[in-house]
C-alpha positions in Angstrom: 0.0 0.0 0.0 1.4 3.6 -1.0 0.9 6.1 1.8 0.2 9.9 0.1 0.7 12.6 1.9 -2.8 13.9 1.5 -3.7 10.6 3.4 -1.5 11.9 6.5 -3.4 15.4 6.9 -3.2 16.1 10.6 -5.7 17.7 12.1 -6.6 18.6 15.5 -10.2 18.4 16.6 -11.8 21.7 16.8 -11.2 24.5 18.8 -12.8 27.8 19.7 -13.7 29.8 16.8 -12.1 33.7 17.2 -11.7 36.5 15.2 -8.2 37.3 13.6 -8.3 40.0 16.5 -8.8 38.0 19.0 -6.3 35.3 18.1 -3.5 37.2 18.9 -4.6 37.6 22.9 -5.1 34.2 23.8 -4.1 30.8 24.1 -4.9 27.3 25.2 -5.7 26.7 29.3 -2.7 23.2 29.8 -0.1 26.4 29.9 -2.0 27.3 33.2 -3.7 23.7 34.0 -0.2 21.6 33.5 1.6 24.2 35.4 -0.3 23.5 38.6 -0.9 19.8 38.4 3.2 20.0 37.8 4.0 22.0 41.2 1.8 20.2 42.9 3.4 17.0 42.6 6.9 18.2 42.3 6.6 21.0 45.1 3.9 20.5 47.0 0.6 22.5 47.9 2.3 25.5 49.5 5.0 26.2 47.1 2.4 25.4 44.1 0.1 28.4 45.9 2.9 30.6 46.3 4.0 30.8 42.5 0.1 31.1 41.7 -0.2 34.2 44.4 2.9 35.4 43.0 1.7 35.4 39.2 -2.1 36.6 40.7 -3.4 33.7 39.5 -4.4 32.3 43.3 -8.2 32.1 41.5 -6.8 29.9 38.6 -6.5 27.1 41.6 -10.0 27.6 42.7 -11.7 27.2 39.6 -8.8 25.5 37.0 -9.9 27.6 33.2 -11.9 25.7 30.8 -11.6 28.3 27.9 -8.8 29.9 26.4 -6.5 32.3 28.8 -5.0 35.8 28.5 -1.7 35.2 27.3 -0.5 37.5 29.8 -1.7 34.8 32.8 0.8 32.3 30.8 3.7 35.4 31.0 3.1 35.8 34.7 2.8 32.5 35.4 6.1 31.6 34.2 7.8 34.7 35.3 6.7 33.8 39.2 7.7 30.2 38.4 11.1 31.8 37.8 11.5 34.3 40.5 9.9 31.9 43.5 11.5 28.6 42.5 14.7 29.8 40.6 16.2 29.2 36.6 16.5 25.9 36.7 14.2 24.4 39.2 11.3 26.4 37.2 12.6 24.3 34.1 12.2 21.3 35.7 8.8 22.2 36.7 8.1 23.6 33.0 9.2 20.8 31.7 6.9 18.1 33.1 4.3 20.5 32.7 5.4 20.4 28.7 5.3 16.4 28.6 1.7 16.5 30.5 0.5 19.0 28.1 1.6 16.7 25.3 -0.2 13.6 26.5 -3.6 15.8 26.6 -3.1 17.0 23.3 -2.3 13.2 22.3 -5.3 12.0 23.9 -7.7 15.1 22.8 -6.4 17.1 20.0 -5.1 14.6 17.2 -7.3 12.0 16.2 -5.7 8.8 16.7 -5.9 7.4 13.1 -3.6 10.3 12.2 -1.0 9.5 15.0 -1.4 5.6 13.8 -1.1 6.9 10.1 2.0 8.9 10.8 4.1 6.4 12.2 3.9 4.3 9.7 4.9 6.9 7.5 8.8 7.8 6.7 9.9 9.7 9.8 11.1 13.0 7.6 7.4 13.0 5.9 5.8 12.3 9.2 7.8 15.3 11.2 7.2 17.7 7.7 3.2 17.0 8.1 3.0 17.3 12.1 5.3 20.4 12.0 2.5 21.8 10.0 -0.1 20.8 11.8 1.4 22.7 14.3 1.9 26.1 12.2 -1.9 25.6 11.4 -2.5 25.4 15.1 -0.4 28.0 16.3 -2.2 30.5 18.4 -3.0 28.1 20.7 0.3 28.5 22.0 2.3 31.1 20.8 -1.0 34.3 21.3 0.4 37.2 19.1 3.4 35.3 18.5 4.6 33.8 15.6 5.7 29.8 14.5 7.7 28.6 12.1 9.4 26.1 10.9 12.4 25.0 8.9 13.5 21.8 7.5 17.1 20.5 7.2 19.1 18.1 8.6 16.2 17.8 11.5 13.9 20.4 11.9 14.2 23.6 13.3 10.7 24.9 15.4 10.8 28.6 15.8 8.4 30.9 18.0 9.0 34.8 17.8 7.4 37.1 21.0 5.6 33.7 22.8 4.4 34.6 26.1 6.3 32.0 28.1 9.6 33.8 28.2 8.0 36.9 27.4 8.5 38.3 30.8 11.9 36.6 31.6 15.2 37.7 31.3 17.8 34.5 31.9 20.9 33.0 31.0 20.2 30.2 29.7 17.1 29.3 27.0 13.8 29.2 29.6 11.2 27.6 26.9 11.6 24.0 28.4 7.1 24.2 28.3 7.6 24.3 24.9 10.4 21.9 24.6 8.9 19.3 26.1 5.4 19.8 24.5 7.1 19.7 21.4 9.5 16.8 21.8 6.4 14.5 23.6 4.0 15.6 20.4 6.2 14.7 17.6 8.1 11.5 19.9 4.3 9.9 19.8 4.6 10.0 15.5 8.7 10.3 15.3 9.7 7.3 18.5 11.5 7.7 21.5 15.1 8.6 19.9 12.9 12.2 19.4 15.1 15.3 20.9 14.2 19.0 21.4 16.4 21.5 22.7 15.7 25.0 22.9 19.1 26.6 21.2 18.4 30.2 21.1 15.8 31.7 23.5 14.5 35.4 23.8 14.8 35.3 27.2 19.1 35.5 26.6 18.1 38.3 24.2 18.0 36.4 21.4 16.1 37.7 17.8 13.5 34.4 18.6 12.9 31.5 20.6 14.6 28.4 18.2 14.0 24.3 18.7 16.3 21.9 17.2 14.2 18.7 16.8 16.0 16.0 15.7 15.3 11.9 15.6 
């Protein structure tokens, strides 16, 4: 049997329709949901209601968001995750966050024939369509940023004025959310050899936020 690309069209199941306005304020609610259910079991209670209080989200623990969020709660958020825990005890906290928000979007957002679909397909083909799935997708995650991708030896994932470093300023790249969304999302299609590291990060005053995703 030939698989055609046309037969590996990802796409997500569908999300709240907004005006190209509005698009650029928002994105999903696992930036704020994973965040907690992450400090909770890596901190604790107290700690996880002290970065909350700190990002004056204390109400997001009350009454977890079931619609999209302010980018701006997703800046703060991160930013107190920062400042209360420190650089790289935040990551480790983003991260997991990052490989919890990938399993929702597994089980949630794309369909399971496509996810069976694209592992059967050549890995290079496979990462080409889910990359663009992802571009399609975008707001979601980056608000009023941008995505992008490029394809070489891997491929490279780019996001330009995202909010989760938005308010940062760090010495080494602080987008582990994203890297470890990214790297569980295309490890599902890609296999477990999948690797995403953040190279270049806005945060260090770089021009964008850059991924190197490579299998």
């Amino acid at each position: 049997m030939t698989i055609r690309e046309a037969d590996l069209r990802v796409e997500t199941t569908a999300l709240p329709a907004l005006s190209v306005g509005d698009r650029g304020a928002v994105v999903g609610p696992n930036a704020i949901i994973r965040v907690a259910e992450a400090l909770g079991t890596m901190e604790g209670e107290g700690v996880r209601r002290a970065v909350f209080a700190e990002a004056g989200l204390s109400h997001r623990l009350r009454e977890p968001p079931t619609d999209m969020v302010d980018e701006q709660e997703v800046a703060r958020l991160q930013l107190a995750l920062h400042d209360v825990l420190g650089p790289h005890r935040s990551l480790d906290v983003a991260r997991e966050a990052g490989r919890l928000t990938a399993l929702y979007l597994l089980a949630h957002r794309i369909p399971r024939l496509a996810q069976i679909a694209l592992r059967l397909a050549p890995k290079r083909l496979a990462a080409r369509l889910m990359a663009g799935a992802i571009a399609r997708h975008s707001w979601t995650f980056a608000g009023s940023g941008a995505f992008s991708f490029v394809i070489g030896q891997g491929i490279d994932l780019v996001i330009r004025g995202g909010p989760v470093c938005r308010l940062i300023e760090a010495e080494e790249p602080a987008c582990a959310y994203y890297a470890a969304t990214f790297e569980g999302v295309f490890g599902a299609v890609l296999g477990p050899s999948v690797r995403v590291v953040e190279t270049r990060c806005e945060a260090c005053g770089a021009e964008a936020c850059r991924f190197e995703l490579s299998w």
